[in-house]
C-alpha positions in Angstrom: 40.1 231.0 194.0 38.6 233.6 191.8 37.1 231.1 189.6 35.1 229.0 192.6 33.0 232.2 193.2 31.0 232.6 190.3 29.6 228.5 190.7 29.3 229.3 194.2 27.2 232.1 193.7 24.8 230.2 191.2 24.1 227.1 193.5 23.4 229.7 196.6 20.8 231.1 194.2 19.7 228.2 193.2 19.4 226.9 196.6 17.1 230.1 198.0 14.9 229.7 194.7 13.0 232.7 193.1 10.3 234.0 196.2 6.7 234.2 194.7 4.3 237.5 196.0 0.8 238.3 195.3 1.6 240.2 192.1 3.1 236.8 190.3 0.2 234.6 192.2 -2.4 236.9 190.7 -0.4 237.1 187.4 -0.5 233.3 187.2 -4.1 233.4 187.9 -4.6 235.6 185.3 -2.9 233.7 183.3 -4.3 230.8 183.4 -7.9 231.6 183.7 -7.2 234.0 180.1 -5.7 230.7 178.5 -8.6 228.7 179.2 -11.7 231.2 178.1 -8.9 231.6 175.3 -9.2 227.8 174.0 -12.8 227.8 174.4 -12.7 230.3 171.8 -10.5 227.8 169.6 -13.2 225.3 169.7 -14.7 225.6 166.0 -15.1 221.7 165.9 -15.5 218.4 167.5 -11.9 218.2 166.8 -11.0 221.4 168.1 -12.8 220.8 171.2 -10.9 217.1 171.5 -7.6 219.1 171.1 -8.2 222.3 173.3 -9.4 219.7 176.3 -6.8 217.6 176.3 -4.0 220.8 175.8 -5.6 222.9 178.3 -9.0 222.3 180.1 -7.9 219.1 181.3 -4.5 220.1 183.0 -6.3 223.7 184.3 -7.4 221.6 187.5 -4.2 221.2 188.3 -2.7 224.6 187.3 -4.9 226.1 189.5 -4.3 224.2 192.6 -0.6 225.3 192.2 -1.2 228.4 192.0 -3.5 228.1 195.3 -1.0 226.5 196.9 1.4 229.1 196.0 -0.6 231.6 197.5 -1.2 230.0 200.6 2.8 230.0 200.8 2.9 233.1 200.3 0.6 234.1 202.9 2.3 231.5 205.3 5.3 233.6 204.9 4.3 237.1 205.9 2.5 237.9 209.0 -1.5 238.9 208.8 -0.6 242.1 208.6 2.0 242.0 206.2 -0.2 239.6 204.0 -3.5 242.2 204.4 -1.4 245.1 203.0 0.5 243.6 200.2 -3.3 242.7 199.0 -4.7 245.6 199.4 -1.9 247.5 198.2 -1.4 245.4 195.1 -1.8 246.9 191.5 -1.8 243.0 190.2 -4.6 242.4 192.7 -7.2 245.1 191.1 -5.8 244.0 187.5 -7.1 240.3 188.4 -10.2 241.7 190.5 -10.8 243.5 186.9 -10.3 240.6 184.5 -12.8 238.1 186.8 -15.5 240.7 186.0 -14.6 240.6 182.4 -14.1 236.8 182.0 -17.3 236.0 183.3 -18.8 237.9 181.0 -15.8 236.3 178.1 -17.1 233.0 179.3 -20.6 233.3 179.0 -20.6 234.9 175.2 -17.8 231.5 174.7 -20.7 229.0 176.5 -23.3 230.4 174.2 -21.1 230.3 171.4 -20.5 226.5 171.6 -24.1 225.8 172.7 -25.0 227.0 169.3 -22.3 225.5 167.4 -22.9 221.6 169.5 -26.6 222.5 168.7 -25.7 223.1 164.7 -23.1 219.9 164.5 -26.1 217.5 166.2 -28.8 219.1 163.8 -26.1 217.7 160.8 -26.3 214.8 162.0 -22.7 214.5 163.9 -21.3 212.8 166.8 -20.1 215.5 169.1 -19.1 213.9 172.2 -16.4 216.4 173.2 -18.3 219.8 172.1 -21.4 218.1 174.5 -18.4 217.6 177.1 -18.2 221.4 177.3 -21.9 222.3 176.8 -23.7 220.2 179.2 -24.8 222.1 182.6 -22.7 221.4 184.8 -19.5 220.4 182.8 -16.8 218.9 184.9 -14.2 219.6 182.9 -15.3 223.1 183.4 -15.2 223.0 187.0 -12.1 224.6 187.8 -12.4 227.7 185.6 -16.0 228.3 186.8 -14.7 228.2 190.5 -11.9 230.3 190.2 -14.1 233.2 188.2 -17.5 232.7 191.3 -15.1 231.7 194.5 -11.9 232.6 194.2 -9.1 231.4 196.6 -7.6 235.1 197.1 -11.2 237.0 197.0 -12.0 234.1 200.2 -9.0 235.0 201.9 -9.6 239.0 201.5 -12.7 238.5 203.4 -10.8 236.9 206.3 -8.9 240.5 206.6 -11.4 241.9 208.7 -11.0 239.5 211.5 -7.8 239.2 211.6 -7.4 242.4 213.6 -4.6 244.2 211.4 -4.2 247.4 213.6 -4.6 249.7 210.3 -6.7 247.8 208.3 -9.6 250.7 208.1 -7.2 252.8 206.8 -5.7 249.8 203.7 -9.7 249.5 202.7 -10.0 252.5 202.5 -7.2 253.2 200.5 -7.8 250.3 198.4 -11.4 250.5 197.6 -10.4 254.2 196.2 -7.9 253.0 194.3 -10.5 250.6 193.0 -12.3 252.8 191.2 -9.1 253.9 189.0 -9.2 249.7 188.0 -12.7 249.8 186.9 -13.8 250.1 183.4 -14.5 253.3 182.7 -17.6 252.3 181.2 -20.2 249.4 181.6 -18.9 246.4 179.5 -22.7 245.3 178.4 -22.3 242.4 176.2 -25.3 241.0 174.0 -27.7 239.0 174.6 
C-alpha cells in the first residue's frame, strides 16, 4: 500500500498544476520584453537580424498574449479586491513598472543603433531586407514589444482599480505609490542623444 502513495501524490499534483500570481505574470513580462530589446542588440548584420527575428521577434507576439492571458486568469481567480491588493502590494509589480521606464529608453538607443547600421549596410551597397524589417516606422514585427512598453495589459487593468469600489483602496495607493519611490532610480537615467 505504502508504495501507491508516492504516484498518487505526483498525479494529484500534477492534476492541480502550478497556480500563476502577479509576481510570475510580471516576471514573465519582464522576461520577455528584456529578451527581445536583448536580440535587437544582437543584430550587427543582415544575418543577425534574419536570425534574431525568426528566434525571437517573431514568436514575441505570441509570448505576450500568454502571458496576457495568464494574467487575466489570474485576475479571474481572485475577487477585485483581492486582485487590487496583490497589485498594489506587489514587489514584482514596481520591478516591472521600473524596467518599462528603462526599456523604453533600451529600445530607443537599440532603434537608433540599427537605423544607423541599415543606413551604413545600404550606403555599401547591400541588400538589407531584414535590418529595413526592423527600421521602418512602424515595424510590425515590432508591434508587440512597442505595445507592451506604451499600453500595457496590467498598467490598463490598474487603472480600472478605482472603479471597482475596493473598500480600502485609498489606503493600498497610498501605500503603494510610497513604496514607489523606493523602486525608482535613484537618479535620472538620461541617455544620449
Amino acid at each position: 500500500m505504502m508504495k501507491y502513495k508516492f504516484p498518487l501524490l505526483t498525479l494529484t499534483f500534477l492534476a492541480a498544476g502550478c497556480t500563476d500570481d502577479v509576481d510570475s505574470v510580471t516576471r514573465e513580462y519582464r522576461a520577455t520584453t528584456n529578451e527581445a530589446i536583448d536580440a535587437l542588440m544582437m543584430v550587427t548584420s543582415e544575418a543577425s537580424a534574419h536570425r534574431m527575428t525568426e528566434r525571437v521577434l517573431k514568436p514575441m507576439q505570441k509570448r505576450y498574449e500568454a502571458i496576457d492571458k495568464k494574467l487575466g486568469l489570474v485576475k479571474y481567480n481572485r475577487t477585485k479586491a483581492e486582485f487590487a491588493k496583490e497589485v498594489l502590494e506587489s514587489d514584482g509589480v514596481h520591478i516591472y513598472l521600473t524596467d518599462l521606464m528603462v526599456n523604453h529608453g533600451r529600445l530607443a538607443l537599440e532603434m537608433k543603433r540599427l537605423k544607423h547600421l541599415y543606413k551604413t549596410e545600404i550606403d555599401a551597397g547591400e541588400v538589407c531586407p531584414k535590418l529595413e524589417e526592423l527600421v521602418k516606422d512602424k515595424a510590425p514585427i515590432l508591434e508587440p514589444l512597442k505595445k507592451n512598453l506604451e499600453e500595457p495589459e496590467l498598467l490598463r487593468m490598474m487603472k480600472e482599480f478605482q472603479n471597482w469600489k475596493v473598500s480600502s483602496y485609498d489606503e493600498l495607493l497610498k501605500k503603494h505609490m510610497e513604496r514607489r519611490k523606493t523602486f525608482l532610480p535613484k537618479r535620472d537615467i538620461n541617455l544620449p542623444p
